[in-house]
N, C-alpha and C positions, 0 to 999 in steps of 0.2 A: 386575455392570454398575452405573456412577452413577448415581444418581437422575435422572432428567428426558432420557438420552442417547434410550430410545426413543421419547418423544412427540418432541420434537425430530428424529430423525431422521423423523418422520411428517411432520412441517410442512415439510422439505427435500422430501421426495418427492412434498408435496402442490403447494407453490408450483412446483416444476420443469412442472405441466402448466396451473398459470396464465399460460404466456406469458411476457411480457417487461413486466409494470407491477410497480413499486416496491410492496412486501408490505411491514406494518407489523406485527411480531408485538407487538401491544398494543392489546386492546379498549379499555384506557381511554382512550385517545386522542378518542376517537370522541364521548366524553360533554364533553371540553374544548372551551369557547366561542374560545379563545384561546390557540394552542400558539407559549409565547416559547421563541426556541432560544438563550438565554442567552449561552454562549459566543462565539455569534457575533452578537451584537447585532443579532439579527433577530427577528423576530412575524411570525402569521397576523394580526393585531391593524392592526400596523405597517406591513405589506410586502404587496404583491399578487405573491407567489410565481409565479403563474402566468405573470404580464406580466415577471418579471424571469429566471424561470429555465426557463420553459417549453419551452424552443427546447435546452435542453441534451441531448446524446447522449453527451459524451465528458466524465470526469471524474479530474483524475492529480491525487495527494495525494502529498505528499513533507512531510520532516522542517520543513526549514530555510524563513520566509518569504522572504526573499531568494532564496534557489533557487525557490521555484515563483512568483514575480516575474517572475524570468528567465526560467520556461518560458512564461508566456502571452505577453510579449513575442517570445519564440524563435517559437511556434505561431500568433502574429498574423501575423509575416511570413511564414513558409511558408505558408499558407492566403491569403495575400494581402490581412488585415482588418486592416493595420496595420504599423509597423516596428519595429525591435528599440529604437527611443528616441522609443517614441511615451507615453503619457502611460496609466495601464493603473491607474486607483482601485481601491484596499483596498475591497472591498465588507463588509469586518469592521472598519472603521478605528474603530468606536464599541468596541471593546475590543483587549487588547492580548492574547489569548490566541491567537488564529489568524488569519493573515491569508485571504483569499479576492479569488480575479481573475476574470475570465471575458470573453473575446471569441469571437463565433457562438456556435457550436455546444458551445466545449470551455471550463471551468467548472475554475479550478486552486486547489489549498486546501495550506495547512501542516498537518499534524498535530502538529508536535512531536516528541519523541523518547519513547520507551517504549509497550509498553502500556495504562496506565493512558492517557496525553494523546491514543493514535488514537481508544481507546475512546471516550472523551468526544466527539471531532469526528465521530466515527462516526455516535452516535445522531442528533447533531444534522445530519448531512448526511443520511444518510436519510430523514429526517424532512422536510426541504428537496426534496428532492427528489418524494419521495409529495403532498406540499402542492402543489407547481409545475405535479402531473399529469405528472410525466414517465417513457417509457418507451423501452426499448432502451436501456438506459443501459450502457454501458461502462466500467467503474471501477477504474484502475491505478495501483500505488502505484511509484512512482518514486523512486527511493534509493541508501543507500550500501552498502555489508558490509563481512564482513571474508571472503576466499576459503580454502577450503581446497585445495589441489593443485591451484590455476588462477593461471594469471600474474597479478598486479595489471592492473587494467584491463581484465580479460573481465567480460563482464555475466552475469549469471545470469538465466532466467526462469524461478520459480519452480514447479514441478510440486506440492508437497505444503508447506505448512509443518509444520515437527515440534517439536516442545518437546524440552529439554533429556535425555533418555533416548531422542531420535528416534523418539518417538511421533505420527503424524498426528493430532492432537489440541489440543484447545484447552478448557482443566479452570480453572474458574470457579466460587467458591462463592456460593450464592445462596438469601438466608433460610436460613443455616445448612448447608447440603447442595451436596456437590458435584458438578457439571453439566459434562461431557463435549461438548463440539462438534466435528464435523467440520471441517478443514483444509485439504479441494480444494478448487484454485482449477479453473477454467474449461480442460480439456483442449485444447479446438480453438482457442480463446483465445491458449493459450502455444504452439500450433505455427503460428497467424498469423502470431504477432508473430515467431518463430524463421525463418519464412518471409522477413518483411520484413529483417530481421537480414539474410540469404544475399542480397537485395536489395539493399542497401546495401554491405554486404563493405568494411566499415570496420573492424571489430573482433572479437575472439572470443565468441562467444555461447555458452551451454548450456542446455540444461534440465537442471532439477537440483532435488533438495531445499532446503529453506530452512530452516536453525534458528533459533528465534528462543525470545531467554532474556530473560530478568528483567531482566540488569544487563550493563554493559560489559566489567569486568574480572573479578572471580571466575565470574559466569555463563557466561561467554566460552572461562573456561580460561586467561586472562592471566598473567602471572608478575609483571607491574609496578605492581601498584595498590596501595593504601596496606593493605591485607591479601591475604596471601598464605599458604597450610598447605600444598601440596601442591611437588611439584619437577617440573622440566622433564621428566622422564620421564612423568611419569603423565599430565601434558600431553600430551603427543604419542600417548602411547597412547590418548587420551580424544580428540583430533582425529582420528585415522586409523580410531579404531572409528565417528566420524562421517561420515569419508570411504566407510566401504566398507559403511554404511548408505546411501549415495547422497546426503549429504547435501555440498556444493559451496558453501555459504557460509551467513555468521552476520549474524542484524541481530537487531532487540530490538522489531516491531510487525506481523508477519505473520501471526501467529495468532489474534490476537484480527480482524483483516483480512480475513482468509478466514471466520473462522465467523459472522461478522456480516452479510458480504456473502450467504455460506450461505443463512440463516433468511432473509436480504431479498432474497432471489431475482436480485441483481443477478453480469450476470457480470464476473468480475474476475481480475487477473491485477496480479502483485509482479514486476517489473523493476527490479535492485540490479547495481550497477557494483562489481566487488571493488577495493577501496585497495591492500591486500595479499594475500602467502597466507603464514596464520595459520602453518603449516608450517616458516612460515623465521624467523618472529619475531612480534614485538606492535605494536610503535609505529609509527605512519604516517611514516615519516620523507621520501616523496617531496616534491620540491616543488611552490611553490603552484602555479605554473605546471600542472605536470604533475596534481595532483589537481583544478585547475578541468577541465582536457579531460577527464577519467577524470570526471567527475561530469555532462560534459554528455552521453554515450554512450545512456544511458538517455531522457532527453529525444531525442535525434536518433530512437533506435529506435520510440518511442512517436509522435513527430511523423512520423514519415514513414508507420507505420500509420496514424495517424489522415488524413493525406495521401490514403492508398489509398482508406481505407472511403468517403470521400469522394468516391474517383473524381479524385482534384488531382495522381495519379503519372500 
């Protein structure tokens, strides 16, 4: 067993009977006069967290800022607080690293692309969050993949993320040793949202595993990146031994996603629209047209739950 997987799984089993407030696994915090969250050019210093962000229950994170742009616009109209070409300020505009939206109740942020760049918007949104005093929070990451044996255009809702050997796991080294974290996301969570999906009956849904790798192309199993050692056979054998692992599509930030949310007691759940399925080839070759619809599926399915919990269906 890694060093640190048992305390850690203690602190999962400890916060799960804390309720539902935002867990900071960090005493040191507690001694800081003044917690700047860099990234996003926010302070306890600066900013009265509580008056700006306290009313938050519902928080969707996606790659691209222009997409989750689009989604608080999209979510201001259906909830009725706004229209889709209303005026909706960068709450992060004092840096160019992440943007951040928020109308009522639901709070929308960019991450970036990979592991490392969720990581980072990670700490510093929970930490935003624990500061604001906010609880029952709901936390969904909204994105893109790559599918494996599903049409382009089915969404996936993530059951497990698994790393590259489809391991539920998420392996971090830290002061030299390496640290094993858990990868479930939220059970009743994903068959909500799979609920609301049969609601709508706009498009194909599933629950499925989630891989998520390092990198785009070799991590992926690609054939077309600027290195390449392996042939389209061991490809395919390397996607169907992920296929019949249970795993249903590829993105590159759910595992660091889930074990974070984990330790921070917050429940959450990864919603990813597939482009393609990896099975038939690599390159996203649809057009624009057809990848803007296929990228706003996930928004719709997240809006319309957030619509429900609301009580607005």
């Amino acid at each position: 067993m890694a060093p640190g997987i048992s305390n850690e799984k203690k602190k999962e089993d400890e916060q799960s009977s804390k309720g539902n407030a935002i867990h900071l696994c960090n005493p040191h915090l507690e001694k800081m006069k003044e917690d700047i969250l860099y990234h996003f050019a926010l302070g306890t210093g600066t900013h009265d967290f509580p008056a700006l962000f306290g009313d938050v229950k519902f928080v969707c994170v996606g790659g691209s800022p222009s997409r989750m742009k689009a989604f608080i616009a999209y979510i201001a109209e259906e909830l009725g607080l706004g229209d889709q070409d209303g005026d909706y300020p960068n709450i992060c505009a004092g840096t160019d690293r992440y943007a951040m939206y928020k109308v009522g109740p639901v709070l929308s942020v960019s991450h970036g692309m990979g592991i490392p760049s969720i990581s980072i918007m990670l700490h510093e949104l929970i930490k935003l969050l624990y500061h604001a005093k906010c609880s029952n929070i709901t936390l969904i990451r909204i994105g893109t993949s790559g599918g494996i044996g599903l049409e382009p255009g089915s969404v996936v809702i993530t059951r497990q993320s698994v790393d590259a050997t489809f391991k539920p796991q998420f392996e971090q080294v830290v002061l030299g040793k390496t640290i094993i974290r858990s990868t479930n996301l939220d059970e009743e969570l994903a068959k909500e949202l799979m609920q609301c999906s049969k609601e709508i009956n706009e498009f194909n849904t599933v629950i499925g595993n989630t891989m998520c790798t390092l990198d785009f192309y070799e991590g992926q199993g690609r054939l077309d990146g600027a290195i390449c050692l392996y042939n389209e056979e061991e490809k395919l054998q390397y996607l169907k031994a992920a296929y019949d692992s249970g795993v249903r599509n590829i993105e590159m930030e759910s595992s660091v996603f889930a074990a974070m949310c984990n330790l921070s007691g917050v429940r959450a759940a990864v919603v990813c629209v597939t482009l393609l399925n990896r099975l038939e080839g690599d390159q996203i070759s649809s057009s624009h047209d057809i990848l803007v619809e296929y990228q706003q599926r996930p928004q719709k399915l997240v809006g319309y739950f957030i619509k429900k919990s609301l009580g607005k269906v």
